[in-house]
N, C-alpha and C positions, 0 to 999 in steps of 0.2 A: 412432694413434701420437702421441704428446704431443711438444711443442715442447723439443728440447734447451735448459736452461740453461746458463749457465757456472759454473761455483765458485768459491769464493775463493780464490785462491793460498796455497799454503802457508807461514808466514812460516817456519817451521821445520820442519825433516825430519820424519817423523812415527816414532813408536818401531820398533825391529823389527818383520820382519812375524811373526817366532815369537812372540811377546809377543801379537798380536791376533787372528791366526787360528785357528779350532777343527780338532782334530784329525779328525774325521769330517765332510767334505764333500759334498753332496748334486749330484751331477752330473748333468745334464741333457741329455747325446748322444741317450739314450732318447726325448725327446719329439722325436722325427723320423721318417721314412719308412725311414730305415735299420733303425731295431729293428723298428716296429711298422707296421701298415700306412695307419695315418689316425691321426696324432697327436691329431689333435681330439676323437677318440673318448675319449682316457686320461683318466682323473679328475686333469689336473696339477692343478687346482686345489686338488682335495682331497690331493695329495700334497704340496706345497707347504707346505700348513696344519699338515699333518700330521707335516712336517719340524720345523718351527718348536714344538708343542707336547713335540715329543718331546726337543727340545735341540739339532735337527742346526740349525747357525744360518751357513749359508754354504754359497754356490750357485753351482757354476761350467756353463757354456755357451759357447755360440758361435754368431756368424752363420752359420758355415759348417752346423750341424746344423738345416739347414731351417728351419723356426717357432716354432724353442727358443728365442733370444731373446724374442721376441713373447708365448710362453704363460708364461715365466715371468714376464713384465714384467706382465703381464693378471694372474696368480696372485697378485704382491706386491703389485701398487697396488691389487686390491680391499683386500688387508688395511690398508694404508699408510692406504686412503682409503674405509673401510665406507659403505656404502648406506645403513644401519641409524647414525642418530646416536646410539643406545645403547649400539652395540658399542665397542669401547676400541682406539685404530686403534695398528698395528703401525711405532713409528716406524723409523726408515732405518738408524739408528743401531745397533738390535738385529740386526744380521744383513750379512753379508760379499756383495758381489756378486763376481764372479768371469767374466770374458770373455775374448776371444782377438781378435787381427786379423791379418791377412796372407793368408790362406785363403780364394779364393773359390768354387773350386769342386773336384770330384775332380781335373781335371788345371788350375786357376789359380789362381794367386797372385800377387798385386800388395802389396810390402812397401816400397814408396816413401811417404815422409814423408807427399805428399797424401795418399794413397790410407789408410792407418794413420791418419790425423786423421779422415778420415771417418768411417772405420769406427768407430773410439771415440766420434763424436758420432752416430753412428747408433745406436750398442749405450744409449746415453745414452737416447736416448728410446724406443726399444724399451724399456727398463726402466724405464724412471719414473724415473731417480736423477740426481740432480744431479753425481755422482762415482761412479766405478770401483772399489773396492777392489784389485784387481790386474788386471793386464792382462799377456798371455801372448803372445809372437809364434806364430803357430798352426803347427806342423808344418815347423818351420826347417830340417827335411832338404831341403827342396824346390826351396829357392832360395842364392844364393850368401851366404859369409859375410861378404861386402859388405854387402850388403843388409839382411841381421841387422842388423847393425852401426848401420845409418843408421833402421832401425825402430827398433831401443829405444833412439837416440839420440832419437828425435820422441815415441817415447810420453814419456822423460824430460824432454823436454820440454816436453807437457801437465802432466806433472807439476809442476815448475816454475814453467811460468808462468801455466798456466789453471787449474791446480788440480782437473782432472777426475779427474785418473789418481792412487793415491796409490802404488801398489807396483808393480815391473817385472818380469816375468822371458819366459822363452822355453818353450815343449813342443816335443815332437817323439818319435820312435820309436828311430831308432838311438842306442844310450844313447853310443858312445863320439862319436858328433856331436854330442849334449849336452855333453859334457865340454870337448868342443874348441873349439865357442863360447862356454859360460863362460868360458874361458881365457884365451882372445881377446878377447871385450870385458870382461874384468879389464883386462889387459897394455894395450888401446887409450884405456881409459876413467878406468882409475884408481879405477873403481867397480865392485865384483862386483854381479852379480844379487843381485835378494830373492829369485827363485822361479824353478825348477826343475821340471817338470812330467815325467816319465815313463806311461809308460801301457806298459802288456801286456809288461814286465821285470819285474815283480814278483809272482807269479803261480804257483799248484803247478805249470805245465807248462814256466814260462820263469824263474827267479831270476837272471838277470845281472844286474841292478842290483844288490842284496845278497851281489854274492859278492865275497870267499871266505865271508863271518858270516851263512849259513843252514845250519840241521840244529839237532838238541838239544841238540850241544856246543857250539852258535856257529860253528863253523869247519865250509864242506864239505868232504867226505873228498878228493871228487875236487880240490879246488885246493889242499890242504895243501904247505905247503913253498915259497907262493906271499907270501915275508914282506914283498916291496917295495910300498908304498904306490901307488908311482907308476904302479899298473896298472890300479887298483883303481877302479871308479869313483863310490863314495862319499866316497872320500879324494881322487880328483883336484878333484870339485867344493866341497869341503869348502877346501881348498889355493885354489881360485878363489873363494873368499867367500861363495859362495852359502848364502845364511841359511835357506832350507828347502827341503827337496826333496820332495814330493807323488807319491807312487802312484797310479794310474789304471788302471782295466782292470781289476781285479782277476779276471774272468772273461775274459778272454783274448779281448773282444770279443764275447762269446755262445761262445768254446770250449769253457769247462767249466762245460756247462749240463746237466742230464738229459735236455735235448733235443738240446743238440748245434747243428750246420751241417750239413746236408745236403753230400755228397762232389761230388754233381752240382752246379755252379754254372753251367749253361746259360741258366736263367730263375729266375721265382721261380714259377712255375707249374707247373715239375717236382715229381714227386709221389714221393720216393725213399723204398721198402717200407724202409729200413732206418729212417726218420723218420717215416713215415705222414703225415705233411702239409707242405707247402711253408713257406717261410724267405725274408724279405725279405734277412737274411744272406747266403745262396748265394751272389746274384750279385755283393756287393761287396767281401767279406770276403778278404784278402789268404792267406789260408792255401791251402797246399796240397790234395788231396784225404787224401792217405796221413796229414797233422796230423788233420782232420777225422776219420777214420776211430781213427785212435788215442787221441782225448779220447773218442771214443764209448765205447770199450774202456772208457776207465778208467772214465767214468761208470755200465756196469754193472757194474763192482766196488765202486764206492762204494753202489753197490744195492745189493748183493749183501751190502753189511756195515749195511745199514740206515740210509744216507744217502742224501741230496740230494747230487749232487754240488756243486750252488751254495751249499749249506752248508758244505761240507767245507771248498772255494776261496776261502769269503769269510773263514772262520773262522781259517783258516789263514795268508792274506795276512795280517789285519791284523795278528793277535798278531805275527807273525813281523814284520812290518813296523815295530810299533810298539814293537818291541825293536831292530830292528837298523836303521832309521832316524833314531835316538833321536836323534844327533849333530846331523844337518841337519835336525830336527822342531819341532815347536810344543811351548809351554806346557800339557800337559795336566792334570786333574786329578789331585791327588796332597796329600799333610798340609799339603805347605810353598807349593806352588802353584809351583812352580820348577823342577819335573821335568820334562826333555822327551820328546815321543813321537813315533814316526812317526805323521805326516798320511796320511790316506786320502783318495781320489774314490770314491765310491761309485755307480753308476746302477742305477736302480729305472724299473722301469713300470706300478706297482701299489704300494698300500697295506699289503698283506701281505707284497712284498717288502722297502718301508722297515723295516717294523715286525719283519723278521727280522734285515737287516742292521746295525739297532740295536740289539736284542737280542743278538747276536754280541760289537757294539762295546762293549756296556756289562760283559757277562763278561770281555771282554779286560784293560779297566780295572779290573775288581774283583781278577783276576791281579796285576797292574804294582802295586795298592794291596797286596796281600799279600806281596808281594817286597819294597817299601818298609817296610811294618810291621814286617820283619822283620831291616829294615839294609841291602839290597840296593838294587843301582840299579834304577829302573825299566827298563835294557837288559839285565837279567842276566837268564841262559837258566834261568829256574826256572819250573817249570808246574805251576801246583798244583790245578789244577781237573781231574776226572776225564776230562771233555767235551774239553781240549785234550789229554792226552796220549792218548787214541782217537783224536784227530785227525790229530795226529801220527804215531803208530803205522801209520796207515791210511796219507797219505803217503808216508811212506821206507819200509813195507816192504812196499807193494804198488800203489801209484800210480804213483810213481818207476819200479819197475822195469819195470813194462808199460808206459811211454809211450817204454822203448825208447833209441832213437837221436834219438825227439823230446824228447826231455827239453832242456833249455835253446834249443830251435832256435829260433831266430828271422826271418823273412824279410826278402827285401830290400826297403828303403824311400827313396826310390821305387824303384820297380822298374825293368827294363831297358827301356833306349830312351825314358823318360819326357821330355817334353817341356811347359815353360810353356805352357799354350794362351793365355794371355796376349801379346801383342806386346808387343814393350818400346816400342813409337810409342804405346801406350795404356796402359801403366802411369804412374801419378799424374794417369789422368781419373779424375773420381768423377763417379757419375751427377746428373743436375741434379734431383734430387726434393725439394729444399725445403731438405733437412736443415741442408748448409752456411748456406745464406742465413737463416733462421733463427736458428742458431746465433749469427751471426756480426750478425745486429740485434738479438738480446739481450743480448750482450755489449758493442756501442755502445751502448745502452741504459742498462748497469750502470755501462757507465765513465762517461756522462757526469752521470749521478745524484751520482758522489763528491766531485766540488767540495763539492756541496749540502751534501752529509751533512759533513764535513769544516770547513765551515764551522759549523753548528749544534753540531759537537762545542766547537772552540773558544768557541761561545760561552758 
């Protein structure tokens, strides 16, 4: 692990983050113990590579998913810093980091100014990078909206005045706890969020973030007649400033997979006839058995019609996402270069997964460009590729209706009786592994260099 630097403070805001961020994001949850069973084993480095040639140019993670930090930081600085002095190194500048902090473990969190400093100079040399592109408070259901509050006060304040951190926002699960702390630190701070992080609301088995404007027509059947804005939670975070909002999850966590989650979640050792083989999922995956049992349903109908189910689910979030997103989205490709789309997180644990999931996103875009070519916004519900309306068709009029009474369900987050395993007597300790100390002699280091320099300018 390499020695955090500091960065130069920013003398000016830097542009929107719609303006710099790319619409398809390469998520990195997957290199952990939770998807797979020995991270080490995954080709991340060749998926990484293979991000970056293919155009996906921005990488979100988190200290909280095990060694994902670590392998992606190893992934970039070979490229940043080749072996081979012939190869052409991959500068910093080509591509978006993307991190989280407050999150330490399934039941702790520590979101106190220290502890959030650390963790950002920790995520720093885990990656090789001198700065953060955004930073997200990790799973803000967790802890109070105090707490929130005095975190993305301290990340803006790296921001500020160390120059590590360059864009702010929050994640989390319960979408209308999203909405309520954008609210809130609008109304406290006088400054909305850049970002916005949703995960497993946007998704063929759960559309609450996008409603009422999902279906063919734009508008679901089921909330028609739902005109007020102030319900809605694209329009509430939109009303709190929040300058993009990002989908994650697209697969409902491994729900709508052709494999599935195992119903049993006893061990990961359990061998359930209806999966034939065990699931590092089982045990931590917040779903029900009876959710489990119903995505399997749909996933052999999606067989049944000569699909992947995780094609169906990817294909289907982004288009729809990157229509009815459009509002709170990025800069995507388009004639004028000024058309916005829904962002995506995407995670992959293979090579043939990236290389499908861009393939997906890149048909999506050739859509959104034929609605534009033709005078329409790139949100207007026009489908004109064969592959999406089979997609769609398949969806509403026979996915939908077998997942039942699960269709939008959502669980609870946290769950009942959850409890900080964190003490508040050790919230804002950081561990003494170098990092601060470090950090914090190069930094005396840099400032005391600036007389020098400072003086040589004048002269």
């Amino acid at each position: 692990m390499s020695t955090p630097s500091p960065s130069t403070p920013a003398t000016a805001r830097p542009p929107p983050l719609h303006t710099v961020l790319p619409p398809l994001i390469l998520g990195t949850a997957t290199f952990n113990t939770q998807y797979v069973a020995d991270p080490l084993t995954m080709p991340y480095r060749a998926i990484v590579s293979r991000a970056l040639d293919l155009g996906v140019t921005a990488f979100d993670t988190s200290p909280y998913y095990g060694p994902s930090e670590i392998l992606l930081g190893t992934a970039l600085d070979a490229l940043m810093n080749p072996a081979d002095a012939s190869t052409p190194a991959v500068p910093r500048s080509s591509f978006r980091l993307v991190t989280k902090a407050g999150r330490i473990a399934g039941d702790e969190f520590d979101y106190s100014p220290a502890y959030i400093r650390y963790s950002v100079l920790r995520s720093l040399a885990r990656l090789h990078t001198p700065y953060l592109d955004l930073v997200y408070t990790h799973d803000v259901e967790f802890v109070s909206p105090a707490e929130v509050l005095d975190a993305v006060r301290e990340l803006r304040r790296l921001r500020d005045e160390e120059g590590v951190v360059r864009y702010v926002g929050i994640s989390g699960f319960p979408v209308d706890v999203l909405c309520e702390l954008a609210e809130m630190i609008y109304a406290e701070t006088g400054e909305p969020l850049d970002a916005v992080l949703s995960y497993g609301h946007f998704t063929v088995q759960n559309r609450r973030l996008g409603l009422p404007w999902v279906g063919r027509d734009g508008r679901d059947g089921e909330t028609e007649g739902q005109e007020e804005d102030k319900g809605v939670p694209l329009a509430r975070l939109k009303a709190a400033g929040v300058d993009v909002v990002l989908n994650a999850s697209m697969l409902g966590m491994g729900l709508l997979t052709s494999r599935g989650i195992p119903a049993d979640s006893v061990a990961p050792s359990v061998v359930d006839e209806e999966w034939e083989e065990s699931s590092p999922l089982a045990v931590w995956h917040p779903s029900p058995p009876e959710l489990r049992l119903a995505c399997k349903k749909v996933a052999r109908i999606a067989e049944a019609a000569g699909e992947r189910l995780e094609s169906v689910a990817i294909r289907w979030a982004m288009e729809e996402w990157a229509r009815v997103g459009a509002a709170v989205g990025v800069v995507g490709p388009s004639p004028t270069g000024l058309r916005r789309v829904g962002a995506t997180v995407c995670g992959v644990s293979s090579i043939a997964e990236l290389e499908e999931t861009v393939k997906e996103w890149r048909e999506v875009l050739v859509g959104i460009e034929d609605a534009l070519s033709i005078g329409l916004s790139s949100s207007s519900s026009v489908y004109n590729s064969a592959r999406q309306k089979k997609v769609l068709e398949l969806v509403e009029k026979e996915l939908w209706p077998a997942l039942e009474t699960w269709k939008n369900f959502t669980w609870a987050s946290p769950g009942a009786g959850f409890m900080n395993s964190r003490l508040a007597k050790d919230r804002g300790t950081a561990p003494d592994d170098g990092i601060m100390a470090a950090y914090n002699l190069a930094k005396q280091r840099t400032t005391n260099s600036l007389p020098a320099v400072n003086e040589r300018r004048q002269v």
